[in-house]
C-alpha positions as CSV (number, residue, x, y, z in Angstrom):
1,X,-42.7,104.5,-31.9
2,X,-40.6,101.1,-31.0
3,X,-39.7,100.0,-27.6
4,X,-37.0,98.3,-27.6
5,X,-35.0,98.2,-24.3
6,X,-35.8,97.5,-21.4
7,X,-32.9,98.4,-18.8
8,X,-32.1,97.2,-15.6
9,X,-28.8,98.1,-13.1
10,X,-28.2,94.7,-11.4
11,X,-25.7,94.1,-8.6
12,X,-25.2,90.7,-10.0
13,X,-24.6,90.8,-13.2
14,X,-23.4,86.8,-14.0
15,X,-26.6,85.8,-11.4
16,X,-29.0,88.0,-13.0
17,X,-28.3,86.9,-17.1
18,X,-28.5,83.1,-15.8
19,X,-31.8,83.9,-14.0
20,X,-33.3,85.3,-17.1
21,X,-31.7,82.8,-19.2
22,X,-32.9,80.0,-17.2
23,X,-36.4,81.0,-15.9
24,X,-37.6,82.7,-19.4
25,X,-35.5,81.2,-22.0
26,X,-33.8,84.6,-23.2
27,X,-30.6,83.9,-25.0
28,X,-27.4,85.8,-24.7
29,X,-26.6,88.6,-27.4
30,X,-23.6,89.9,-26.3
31,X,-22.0,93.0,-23.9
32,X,-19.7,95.6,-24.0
33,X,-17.5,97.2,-21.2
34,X,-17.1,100.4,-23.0
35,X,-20.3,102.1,-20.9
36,X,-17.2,103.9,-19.0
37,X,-16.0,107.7,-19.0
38,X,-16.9,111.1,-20.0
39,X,-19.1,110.0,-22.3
40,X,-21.3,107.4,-20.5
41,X,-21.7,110.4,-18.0
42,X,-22.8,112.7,-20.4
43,X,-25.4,110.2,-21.5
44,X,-27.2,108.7,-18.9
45,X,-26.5,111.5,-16.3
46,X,-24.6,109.5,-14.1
47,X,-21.5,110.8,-12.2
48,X,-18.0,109.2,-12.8
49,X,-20.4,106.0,-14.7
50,X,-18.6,102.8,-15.7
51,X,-20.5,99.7,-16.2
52,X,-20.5,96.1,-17.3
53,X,-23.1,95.8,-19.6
54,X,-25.1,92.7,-21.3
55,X,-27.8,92.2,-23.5
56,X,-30.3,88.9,-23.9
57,X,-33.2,89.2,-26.7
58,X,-36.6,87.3,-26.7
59,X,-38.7,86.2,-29.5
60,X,-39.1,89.8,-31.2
61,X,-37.2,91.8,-33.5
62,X,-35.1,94.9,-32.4
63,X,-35.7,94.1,-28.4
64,X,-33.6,93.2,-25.7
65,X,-33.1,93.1,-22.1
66,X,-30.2,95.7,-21.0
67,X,-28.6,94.4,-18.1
68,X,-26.1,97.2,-16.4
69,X,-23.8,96.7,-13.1
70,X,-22.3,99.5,-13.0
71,X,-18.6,99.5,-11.0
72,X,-19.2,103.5,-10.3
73,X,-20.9,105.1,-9.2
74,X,-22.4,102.9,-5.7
75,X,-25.6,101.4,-6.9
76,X,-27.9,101.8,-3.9
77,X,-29.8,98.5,-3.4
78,X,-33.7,98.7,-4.1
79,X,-35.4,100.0,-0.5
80,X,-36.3,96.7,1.7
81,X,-39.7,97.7,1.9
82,X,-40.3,98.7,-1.9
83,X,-44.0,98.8,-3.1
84,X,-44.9,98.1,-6.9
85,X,-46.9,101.6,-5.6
86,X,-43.9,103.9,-5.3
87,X,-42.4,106.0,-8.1
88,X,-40.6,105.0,-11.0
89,X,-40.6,101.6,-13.4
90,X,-41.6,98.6,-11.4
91,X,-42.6,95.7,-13.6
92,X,-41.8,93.9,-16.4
93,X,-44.8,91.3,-18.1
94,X,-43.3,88.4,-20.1
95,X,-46.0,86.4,-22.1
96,X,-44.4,82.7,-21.3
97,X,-45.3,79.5,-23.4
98,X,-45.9,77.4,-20.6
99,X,-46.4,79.4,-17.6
100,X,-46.6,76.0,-15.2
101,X,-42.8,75.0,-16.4
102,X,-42.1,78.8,-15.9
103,X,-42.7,78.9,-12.5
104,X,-41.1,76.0,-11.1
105,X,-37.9,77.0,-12.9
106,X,-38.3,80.2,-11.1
107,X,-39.1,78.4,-8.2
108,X,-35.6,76.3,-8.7
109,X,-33.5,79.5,-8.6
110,X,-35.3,80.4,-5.0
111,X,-37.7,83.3,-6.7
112,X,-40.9,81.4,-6.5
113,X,-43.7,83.5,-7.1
114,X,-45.1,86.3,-4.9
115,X,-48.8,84.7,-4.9
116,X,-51.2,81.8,-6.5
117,X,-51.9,82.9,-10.1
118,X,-55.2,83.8,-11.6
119,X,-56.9,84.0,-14.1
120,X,-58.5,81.6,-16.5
121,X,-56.4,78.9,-18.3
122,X,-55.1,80.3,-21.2
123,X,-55.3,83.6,-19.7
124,X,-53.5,83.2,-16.1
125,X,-51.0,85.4,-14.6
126,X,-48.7,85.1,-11.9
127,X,-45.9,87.5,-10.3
128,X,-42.4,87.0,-9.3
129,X,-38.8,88.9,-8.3
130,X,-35.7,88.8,-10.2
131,X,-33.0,88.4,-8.2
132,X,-32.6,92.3,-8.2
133,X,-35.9,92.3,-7.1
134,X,-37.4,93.7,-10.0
135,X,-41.1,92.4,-10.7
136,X,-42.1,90.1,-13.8
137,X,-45.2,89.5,-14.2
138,X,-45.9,86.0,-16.0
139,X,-48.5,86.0,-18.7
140,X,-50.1,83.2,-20.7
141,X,-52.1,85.9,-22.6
142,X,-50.5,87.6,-25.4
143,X,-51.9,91.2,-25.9
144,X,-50.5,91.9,-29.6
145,X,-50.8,95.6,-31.8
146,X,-52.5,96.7,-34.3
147,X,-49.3,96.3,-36.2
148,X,-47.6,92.3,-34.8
149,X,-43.8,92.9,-34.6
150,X,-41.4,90.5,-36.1
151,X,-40.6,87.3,-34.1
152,X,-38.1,85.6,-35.7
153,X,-37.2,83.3,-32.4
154,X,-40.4,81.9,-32.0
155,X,-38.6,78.8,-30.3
156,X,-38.0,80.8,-27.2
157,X,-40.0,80.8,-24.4
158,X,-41.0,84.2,-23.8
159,X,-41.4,87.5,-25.1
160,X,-41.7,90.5,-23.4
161,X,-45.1,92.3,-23.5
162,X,-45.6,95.5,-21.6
163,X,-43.5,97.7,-19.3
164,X,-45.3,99.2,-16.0
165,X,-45.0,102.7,-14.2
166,X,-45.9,104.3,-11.3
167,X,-46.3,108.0,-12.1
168,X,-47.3,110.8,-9.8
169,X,-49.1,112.6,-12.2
170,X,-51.2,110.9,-15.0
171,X,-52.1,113.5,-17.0
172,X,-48.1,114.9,-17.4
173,X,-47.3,111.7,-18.5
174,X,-49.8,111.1,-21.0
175,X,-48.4,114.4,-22.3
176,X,-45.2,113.3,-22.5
177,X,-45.3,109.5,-23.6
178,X,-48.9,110.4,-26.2
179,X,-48.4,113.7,-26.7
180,X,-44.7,114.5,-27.5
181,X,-43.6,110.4,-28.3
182,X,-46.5,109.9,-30.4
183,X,-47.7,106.5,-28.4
184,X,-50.8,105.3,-29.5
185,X,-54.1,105.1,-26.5
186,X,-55.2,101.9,-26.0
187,X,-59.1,102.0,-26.0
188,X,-59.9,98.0,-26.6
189,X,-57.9,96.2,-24.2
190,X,-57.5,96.1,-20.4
191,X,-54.2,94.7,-19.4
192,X,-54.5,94.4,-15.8
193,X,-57.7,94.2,-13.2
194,X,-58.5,94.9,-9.8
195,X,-57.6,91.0,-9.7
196,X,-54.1,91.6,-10.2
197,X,-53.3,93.7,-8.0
198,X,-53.0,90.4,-5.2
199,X,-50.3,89.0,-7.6
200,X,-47.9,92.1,-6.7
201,X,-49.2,92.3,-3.2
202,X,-51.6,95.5,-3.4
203,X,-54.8,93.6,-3.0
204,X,-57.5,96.3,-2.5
205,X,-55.1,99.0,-4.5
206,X,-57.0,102.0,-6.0
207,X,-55.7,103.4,-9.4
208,X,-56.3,105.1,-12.7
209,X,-54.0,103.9,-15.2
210,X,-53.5,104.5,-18.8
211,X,-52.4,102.1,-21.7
212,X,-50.7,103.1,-25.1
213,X,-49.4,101.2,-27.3
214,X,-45.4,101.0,-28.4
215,X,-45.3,99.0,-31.7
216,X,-46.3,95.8,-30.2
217,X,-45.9,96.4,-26.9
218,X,-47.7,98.2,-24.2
219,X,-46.2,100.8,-21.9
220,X,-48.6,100.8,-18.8
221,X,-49.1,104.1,-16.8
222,X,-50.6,103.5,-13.0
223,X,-51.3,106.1,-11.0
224,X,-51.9,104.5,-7.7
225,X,-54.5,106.8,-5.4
226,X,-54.6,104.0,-2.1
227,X,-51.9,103.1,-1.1
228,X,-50.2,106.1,-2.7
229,X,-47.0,106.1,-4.1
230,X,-43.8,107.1,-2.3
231,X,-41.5,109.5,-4.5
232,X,-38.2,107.9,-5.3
233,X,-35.3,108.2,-2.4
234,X,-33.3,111.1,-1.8
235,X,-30.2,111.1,-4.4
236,X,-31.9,108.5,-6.6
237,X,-29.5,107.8,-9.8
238,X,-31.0,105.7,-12.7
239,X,-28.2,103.5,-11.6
240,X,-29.6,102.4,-8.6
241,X,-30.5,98.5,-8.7
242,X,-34.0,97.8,-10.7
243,X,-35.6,99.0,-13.8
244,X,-34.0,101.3,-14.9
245,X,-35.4,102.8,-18.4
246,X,-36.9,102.1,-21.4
247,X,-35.6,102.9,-24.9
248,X,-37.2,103.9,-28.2
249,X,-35.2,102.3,-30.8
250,X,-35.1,103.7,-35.0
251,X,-33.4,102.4,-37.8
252,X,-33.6,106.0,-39.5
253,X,-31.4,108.6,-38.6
254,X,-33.9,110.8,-39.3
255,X,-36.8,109.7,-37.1
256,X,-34.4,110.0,-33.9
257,X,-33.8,113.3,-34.8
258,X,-37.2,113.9,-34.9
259,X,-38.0,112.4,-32.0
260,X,-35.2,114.1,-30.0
261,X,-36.6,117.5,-31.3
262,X,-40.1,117.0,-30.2
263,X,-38.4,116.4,-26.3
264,X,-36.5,119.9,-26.8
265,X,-39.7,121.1,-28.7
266,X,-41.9,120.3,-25.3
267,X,-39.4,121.5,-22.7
268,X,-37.8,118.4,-21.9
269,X,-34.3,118.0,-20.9
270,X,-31.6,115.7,-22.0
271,X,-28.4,114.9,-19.8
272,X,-26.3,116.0,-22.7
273,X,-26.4,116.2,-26.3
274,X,-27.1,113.3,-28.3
275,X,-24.0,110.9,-29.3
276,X,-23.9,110.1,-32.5
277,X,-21.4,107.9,-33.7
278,X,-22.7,106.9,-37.3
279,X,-23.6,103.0,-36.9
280,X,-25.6,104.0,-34.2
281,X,-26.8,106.8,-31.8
282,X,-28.2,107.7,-28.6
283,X,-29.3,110.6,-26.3
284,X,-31.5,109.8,-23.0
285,X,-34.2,112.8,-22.0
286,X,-36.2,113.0,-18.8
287,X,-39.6,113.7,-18.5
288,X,-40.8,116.1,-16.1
289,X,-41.4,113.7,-13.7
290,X,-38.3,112.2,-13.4
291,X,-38.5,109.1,-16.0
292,X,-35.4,108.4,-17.9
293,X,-36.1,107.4,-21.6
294,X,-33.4,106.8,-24.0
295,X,-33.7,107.6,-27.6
296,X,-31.9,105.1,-29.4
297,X,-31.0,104.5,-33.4
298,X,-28.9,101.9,-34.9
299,X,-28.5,101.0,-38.4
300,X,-29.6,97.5,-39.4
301,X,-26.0,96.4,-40.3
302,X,-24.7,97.2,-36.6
303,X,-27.3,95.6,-35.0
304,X,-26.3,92.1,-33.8
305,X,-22.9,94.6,-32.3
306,X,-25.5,96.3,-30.3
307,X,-26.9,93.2,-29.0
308,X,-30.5,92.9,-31.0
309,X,-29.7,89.3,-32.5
310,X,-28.0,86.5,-30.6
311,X,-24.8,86.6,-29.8
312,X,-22.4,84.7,-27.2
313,X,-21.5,86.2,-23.8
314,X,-18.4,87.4,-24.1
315,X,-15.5,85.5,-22.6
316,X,-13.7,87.9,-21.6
317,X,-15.1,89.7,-19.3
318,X,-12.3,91.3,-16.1
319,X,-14.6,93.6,-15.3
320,X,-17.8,91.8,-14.9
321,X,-18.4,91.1,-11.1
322,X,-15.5,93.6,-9.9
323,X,-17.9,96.0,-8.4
324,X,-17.6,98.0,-5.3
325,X,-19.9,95.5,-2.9
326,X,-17.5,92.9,-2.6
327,X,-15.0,95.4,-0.7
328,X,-17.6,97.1,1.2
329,X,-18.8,93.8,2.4
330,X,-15.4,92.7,3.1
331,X,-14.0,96.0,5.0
332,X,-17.2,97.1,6.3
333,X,-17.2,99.0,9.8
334,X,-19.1,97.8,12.8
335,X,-20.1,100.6,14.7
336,X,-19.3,104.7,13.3
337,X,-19.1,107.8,15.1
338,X,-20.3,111.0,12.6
339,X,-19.6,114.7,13.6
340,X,-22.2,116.8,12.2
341,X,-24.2,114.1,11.2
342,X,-27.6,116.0,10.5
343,X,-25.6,117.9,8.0
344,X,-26.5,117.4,3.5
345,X,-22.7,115.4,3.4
346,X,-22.9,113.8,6.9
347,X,-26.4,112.7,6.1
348,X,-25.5,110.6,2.8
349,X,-22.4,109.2,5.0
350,X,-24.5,107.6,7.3
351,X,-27.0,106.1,4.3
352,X,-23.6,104.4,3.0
353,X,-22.8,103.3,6.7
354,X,-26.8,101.9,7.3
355,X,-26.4,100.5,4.1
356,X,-24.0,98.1,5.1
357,X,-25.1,97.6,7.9
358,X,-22.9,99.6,10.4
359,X,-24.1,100.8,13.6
360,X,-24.3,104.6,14.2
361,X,-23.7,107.2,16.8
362,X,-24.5,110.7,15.5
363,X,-23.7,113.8,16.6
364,X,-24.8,117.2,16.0
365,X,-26.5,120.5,16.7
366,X,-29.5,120.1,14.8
367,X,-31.6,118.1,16.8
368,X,-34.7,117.8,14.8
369,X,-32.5,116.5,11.9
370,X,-30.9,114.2,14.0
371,X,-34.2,112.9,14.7
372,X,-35.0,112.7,11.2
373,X,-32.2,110.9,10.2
374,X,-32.6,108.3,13.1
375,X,-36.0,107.6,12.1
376,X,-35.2,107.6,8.1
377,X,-32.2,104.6,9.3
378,X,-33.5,103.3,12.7
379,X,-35.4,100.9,10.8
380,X,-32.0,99.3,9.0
381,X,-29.2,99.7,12.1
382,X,-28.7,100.6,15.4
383,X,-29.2,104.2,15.7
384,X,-28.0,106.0,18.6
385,X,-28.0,110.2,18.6
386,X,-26.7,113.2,20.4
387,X,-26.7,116.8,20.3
388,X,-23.9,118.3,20.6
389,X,-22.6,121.6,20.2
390,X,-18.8,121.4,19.1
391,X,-18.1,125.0,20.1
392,X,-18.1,123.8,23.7
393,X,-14.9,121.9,24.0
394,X,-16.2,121.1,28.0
395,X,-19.5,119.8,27.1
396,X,-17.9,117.8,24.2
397,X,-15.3,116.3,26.4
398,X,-17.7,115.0,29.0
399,X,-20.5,113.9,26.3
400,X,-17.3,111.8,24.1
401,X,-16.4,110.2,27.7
402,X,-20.0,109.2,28.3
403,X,-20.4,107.7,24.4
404,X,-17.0,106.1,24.6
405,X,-18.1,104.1,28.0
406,X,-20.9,102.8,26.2
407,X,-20.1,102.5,22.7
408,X,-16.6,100.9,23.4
409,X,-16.9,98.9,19.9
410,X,-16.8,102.2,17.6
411,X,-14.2,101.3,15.0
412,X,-14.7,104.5,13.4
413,X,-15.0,108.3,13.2
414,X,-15.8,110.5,10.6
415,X,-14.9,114.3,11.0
416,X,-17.8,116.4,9.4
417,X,-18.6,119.3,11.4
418,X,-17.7,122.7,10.1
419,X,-18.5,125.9,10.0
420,X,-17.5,128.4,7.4
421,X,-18.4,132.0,7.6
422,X,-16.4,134.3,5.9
423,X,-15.5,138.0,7.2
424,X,-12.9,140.9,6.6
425,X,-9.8,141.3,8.4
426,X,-10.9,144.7,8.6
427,X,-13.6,144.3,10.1
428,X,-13.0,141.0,12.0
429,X,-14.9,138.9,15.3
430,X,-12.3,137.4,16.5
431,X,-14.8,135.4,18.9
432,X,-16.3,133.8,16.3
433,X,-13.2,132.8,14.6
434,X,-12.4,131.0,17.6
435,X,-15.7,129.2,17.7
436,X,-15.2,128.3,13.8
437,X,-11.3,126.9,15.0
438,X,-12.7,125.2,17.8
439,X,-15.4,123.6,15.5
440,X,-13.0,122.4,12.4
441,X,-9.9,120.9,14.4
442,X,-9.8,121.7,18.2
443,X,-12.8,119.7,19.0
444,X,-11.3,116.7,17.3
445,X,-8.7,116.4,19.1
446,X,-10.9,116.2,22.2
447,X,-13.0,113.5,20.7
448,X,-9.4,111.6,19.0
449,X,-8.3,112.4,23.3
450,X,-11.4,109.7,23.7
451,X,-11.5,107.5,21.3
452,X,-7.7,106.7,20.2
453,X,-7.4,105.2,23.9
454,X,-10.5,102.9,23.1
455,X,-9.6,101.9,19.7
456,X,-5.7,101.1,21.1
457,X,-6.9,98.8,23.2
458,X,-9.5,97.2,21.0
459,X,-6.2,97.0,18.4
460,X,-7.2,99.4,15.9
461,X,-9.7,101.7,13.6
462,X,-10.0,104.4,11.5
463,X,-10.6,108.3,11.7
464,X,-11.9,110.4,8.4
465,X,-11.5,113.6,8.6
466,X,-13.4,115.7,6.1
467,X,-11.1,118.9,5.0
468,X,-11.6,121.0,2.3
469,X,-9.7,122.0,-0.6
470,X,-10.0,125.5,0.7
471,X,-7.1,124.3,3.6
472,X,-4.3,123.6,0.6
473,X,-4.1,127.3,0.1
474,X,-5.0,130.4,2.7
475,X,-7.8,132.4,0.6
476,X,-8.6,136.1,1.1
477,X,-12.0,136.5,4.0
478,X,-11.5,132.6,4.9
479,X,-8.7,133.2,7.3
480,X,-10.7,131.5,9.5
481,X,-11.9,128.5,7.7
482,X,-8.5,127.8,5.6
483,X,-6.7,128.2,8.9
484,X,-8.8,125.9,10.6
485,X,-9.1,123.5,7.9
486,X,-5.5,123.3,7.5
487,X,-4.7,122.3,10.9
488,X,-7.3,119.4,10.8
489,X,-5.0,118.5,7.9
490,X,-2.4,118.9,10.1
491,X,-3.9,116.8,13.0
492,X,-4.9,113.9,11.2
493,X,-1.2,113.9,9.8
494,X,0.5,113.8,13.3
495,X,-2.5,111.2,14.4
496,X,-1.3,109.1,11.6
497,X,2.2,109.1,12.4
498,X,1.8,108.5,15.9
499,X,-1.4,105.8,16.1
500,X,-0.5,103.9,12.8
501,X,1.8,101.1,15.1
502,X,-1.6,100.9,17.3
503,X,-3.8,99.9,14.8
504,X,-5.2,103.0,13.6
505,X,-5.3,104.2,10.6
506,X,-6.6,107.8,9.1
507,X,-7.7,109.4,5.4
508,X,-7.6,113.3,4.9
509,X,-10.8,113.8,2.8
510,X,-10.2,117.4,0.7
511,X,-13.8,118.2,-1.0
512,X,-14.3,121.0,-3.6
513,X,-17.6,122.2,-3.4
514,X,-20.4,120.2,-1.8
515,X,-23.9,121.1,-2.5
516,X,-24.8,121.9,0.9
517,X,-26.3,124.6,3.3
518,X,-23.1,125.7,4.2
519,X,-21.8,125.6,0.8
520,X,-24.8,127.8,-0.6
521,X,-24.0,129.9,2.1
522,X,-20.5,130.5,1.7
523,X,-18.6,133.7,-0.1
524,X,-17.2,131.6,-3.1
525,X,-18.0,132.6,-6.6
526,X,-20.3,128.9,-7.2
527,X,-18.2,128.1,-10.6
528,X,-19.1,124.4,-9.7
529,X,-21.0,121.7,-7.4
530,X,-20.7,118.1,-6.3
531,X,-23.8,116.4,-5.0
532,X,-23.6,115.4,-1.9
533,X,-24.4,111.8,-2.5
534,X,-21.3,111.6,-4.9
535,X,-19.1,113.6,-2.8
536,X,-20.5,110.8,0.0
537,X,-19.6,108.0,-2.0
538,X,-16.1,109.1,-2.8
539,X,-15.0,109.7,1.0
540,X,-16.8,106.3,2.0
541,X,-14.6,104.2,-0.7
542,X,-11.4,106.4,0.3
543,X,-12.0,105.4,3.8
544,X,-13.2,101.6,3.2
545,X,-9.5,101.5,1.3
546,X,-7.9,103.0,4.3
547,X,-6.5,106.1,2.2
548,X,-3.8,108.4,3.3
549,X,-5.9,111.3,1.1
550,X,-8.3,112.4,-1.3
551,X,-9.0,115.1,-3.7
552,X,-11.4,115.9,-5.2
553,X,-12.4,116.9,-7.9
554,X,-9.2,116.1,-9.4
555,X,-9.2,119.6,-12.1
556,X,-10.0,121.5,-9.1
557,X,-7.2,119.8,-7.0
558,X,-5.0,120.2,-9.7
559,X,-5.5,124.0,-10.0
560,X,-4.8,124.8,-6.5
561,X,-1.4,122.5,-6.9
562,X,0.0,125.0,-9.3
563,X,-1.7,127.9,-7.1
564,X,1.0,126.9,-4.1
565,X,3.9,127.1,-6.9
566,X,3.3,130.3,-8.0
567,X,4.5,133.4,-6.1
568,X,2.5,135.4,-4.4
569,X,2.0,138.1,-6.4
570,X,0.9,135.6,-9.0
571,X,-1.5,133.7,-6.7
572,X,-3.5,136.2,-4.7
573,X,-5.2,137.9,-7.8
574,X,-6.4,134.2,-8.5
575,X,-7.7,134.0,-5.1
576,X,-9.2,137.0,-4.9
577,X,-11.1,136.6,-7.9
578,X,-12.4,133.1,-6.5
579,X,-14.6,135.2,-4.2
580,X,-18.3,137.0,-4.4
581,X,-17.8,139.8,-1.7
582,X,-21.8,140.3,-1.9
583,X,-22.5,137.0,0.1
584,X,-20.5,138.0,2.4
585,X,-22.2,139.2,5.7
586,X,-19.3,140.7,7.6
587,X,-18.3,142.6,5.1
588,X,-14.7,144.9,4.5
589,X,-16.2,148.6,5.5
């Protein structure tokens, strides 16, 4: 088995190809911008993906560095306090002809190296970060296999050597990467000591680790015991800036097929089925721990096209660079209020908002999740929280009062709380209809009673409110919730008209389904679900852009469109059959 990828999502893409072309001596081998669409989605299991994407090779044959920056989704920046410890891929060993020359180059591009190296000469080693902060680890050793891969650019100045990962389980992933690949154990060689751990800055570490061999290159499994690894963030995407997988690569049709079939054969799961598109084909599977691993075959013929032999960056490139941070760094917000903050949706909000580096006030009832989430972000931002029941229009009204006088700078608010609890006319609480009515839009306009005043004055700002696709049309047992819904709609419509001369501006989020509490809770037949990270994403970018509206998703959207044109007697069947009457707990007698 062949590696021969190794993938990283930068956030930088024209930085991160000079740093590797300038520190190690890679040379360029060409890109593509047709990572975009369906298809890319299906492949690497990576919601609405489209990416820039360029290639650089080293000395071997059939191996190159895979440099992604994606434009969608967000690519969540690598955790500031990241430890070569925690879950996933984390390092990247280059054997380097003259490791002294190596590291003051990196030292020139302001990456100089993490600690003193060690080693013996001829057999030093020294650590530093790419500027994604990925780890490469500087070798003047050069480990080879029992069978020495092609090098037919021996002039260059590195090759890559081994690939490193954390893995919470040892055992599973020998399984997986000896047992169902096929790699080979490596009994004769020990690529790293206690002694290197300094070089990464886990001096003292304790681990097990396992070493097989790829071809002619190692893939290095570390399970680290003390300090123990973290598991990988909440919502974590293979897109999400650093390593990002590693890729078997075949010239024979046949031995890809094979491969893939001993993934399905050992339960395995792959985002979608395998694209082949006769030059070349590809299909990434996930172990059971979470590791991406892409199964990769290209004929011989197509392989300078897919960026395994030299080629020139392309010129043309009107993609490369145009990603999402620019505007979020240009149009971020300084200080946000979140309704229902605690919440699965109002928790990713506020990771987007911490992110960049926006201050927070959260409300919500949940009080133990507001502390969570205060504690997850206080680290980042300042975090400020209150509990808040938004049934009680009095208590809201004097708690917004209080938070207005001393959060004055709050240049936005974002409309998440909701309730949605479905019941029969027939049987019907009329009380707690109010209650969800008072939650969904009254409420807001006591908070909007607040804060329009203090945004006026301050000369603007923005409002989100977070509808539902549910308020475009009334559907049966949600008189309640599409009723309520509706008239947020409705508010934020006449807020706009009147506030837009003052400054403020407002976005009408309608959501499908959002894989939340409330929405495994609801009475809708589940045809469908949007994480909430991705739902998240899409209502942050809306409201960076200032939006009038979103919907989403767009099939969904479009169905209830033609819902509102048909009549009646056309439409309620369809709505009707949109609901499961058995999670329903007030139910028609």
């Amino acid at each position: 088995m062949r590696l021969s990828q190794i993938a990283v999502s930068v956030t930088d893409l024209r930085r991160a190809q000079r740093w590797y072309r300038e520190v190690l001596g890679l040379e360029p081998a060409g890109g593509t911008n047709l990572f975009a669409g369906p298809l890319a989605s299906m492949v690497q299991g990576v919601p609405r993906s489209a990416s820039t994407c360029w290639w650089l090779v080293d000395r071997q044959d059939l191996f190159q560095i895979e440099l992604f920056e994606f434009r969608s989704p967000l690519v969540r920046s690598l955790p500031r306090d990241w430890r070569p410890c925690d879950i996933g891929y984390t390092t990247v060993s280059f054997c380097v002809a003259d490791l002294e020359r190596t590291l003051e180059r990196a030292a020139a591009t302001g990456t100089a190296p993490l600690s003193d190296p060690v080693g013996e000469p001829g057999a030093r080693r020294a650590c530093v970060r790419d500027p994604e902060g990925v780890l490469i680890e500087l070798m003047e050793d050069d480990p080879r296999g029992p069978e020495p891969r092609e090098r037919p650019r021996a002039r260059l100045g590195a090759v890559a050597r081994s690939v490193t990962l954390s893995v919470p389980d040892l055992e599973r992933s020998r399984r997986f990467f000896a047992g169902t690949l096929g790699l080979g154990v490596v009994d004769s060689l020990d690529l790293h000591g206690p002694e290197h751990e300094a070089l990464w800055g886990l001096e003292g570490a304790r681990r097990e680790s396992l070493l097989l061999w790829a071809e002619d290159m190692l893939v290095e499994l570390v399970h680290y015991t003390e300090p123990a690894g973290r598991p990988r963030p909440p919502g974590y995407r293979i897109s999400d800036q650093g390593l990002l997988n590693i890729a078997f690569g075949f010239r024979r049709r046949g031995e890809f097929e094979a491969a893939h079939r001993c993934c399905l054969e050992a339960g395995l799961t792959a985002n979608g089925p395998p694209l082949r598109l006769g030059a070349w084909s590809v299909v990434y599977v996930n172990d059971d721990q979470g590791f991406s691993v892409e199964l990769l075959h290209v004929k011989p013929w197509y392989e300078r096209r897919m960026g395994f032999r030299p080629r020139a960056t392309p010129r043309l490139a009107p993609l490369a660079g145009r990603t999402p941070a620019r505007r979020r760094a240009e149009r971020r917000f300084a200080k946000a209020l979140l309704t229902g903050a605690a919440g699965g949706l109002g928790t990713e909000l506020c990771r987007l908002l911490a992110e960049d580096a926006t201050s927070l006030v959260l409300l919500d009832r949940d009080a133990d999740g507001l502390s969570r989430l205060a504690t997850e972000l206080g680290g980042g931002v300042e975090v400020a929280t209150l509990q808040l029941d938004f049934a009680d229009l009095e208590a809201v009204d004097a708690a917004i009062a209080e938070l207005v006088a001393e959060h004055p700078d709050i240049d936005l608010m974002i409309a998440g709380a909701g309730l949605d609890r479905a019941q029969s006319l027939l049987a019907f609480d009329w009380r707690q209809a109010r209650d969800d009515f008072t939650v969904n839009s009254l409420s807001n306009l006591v908070l909007l009673s607040h804060l329009a005043p203090a945004m006026a004055k301050r000369g603007g700002g923005h409002v989100t409110a977070i509808v539902s696709l549910a308020g475009l049309v009334g559907m049966p047992y949600e008189a309640a919730y599409s009723g309520s819904k509706a008239a947020l709609a409705a508010i934020a419509e006449s807020a706009r008209a009147e506030l837009e001369p003052q400054g403020i501006t407002f976005t009408a989020a309608f959501p499908g389904f959002v894989d939340t509490p409330m929405f495994r809770a609801n009475a809708f037949k589940h045809t469908y679900s949007i994480t909430p990270r991705d739902a998240a994403e899409r209502i942050y970018m809306a409201t960076l852009r200032r939006r009038e509206s979103l919907h989403f998703p767009a099939r969904e959207h479009a169905k209830l469109r033609l819902a509102r044109l048909l009549p009646a007697r056309l439409r309620d069947p369809m709505t009707r059959n949109a609901m499961d009457l058995s999670r329903m707990k007030s139910r028609e007698p």
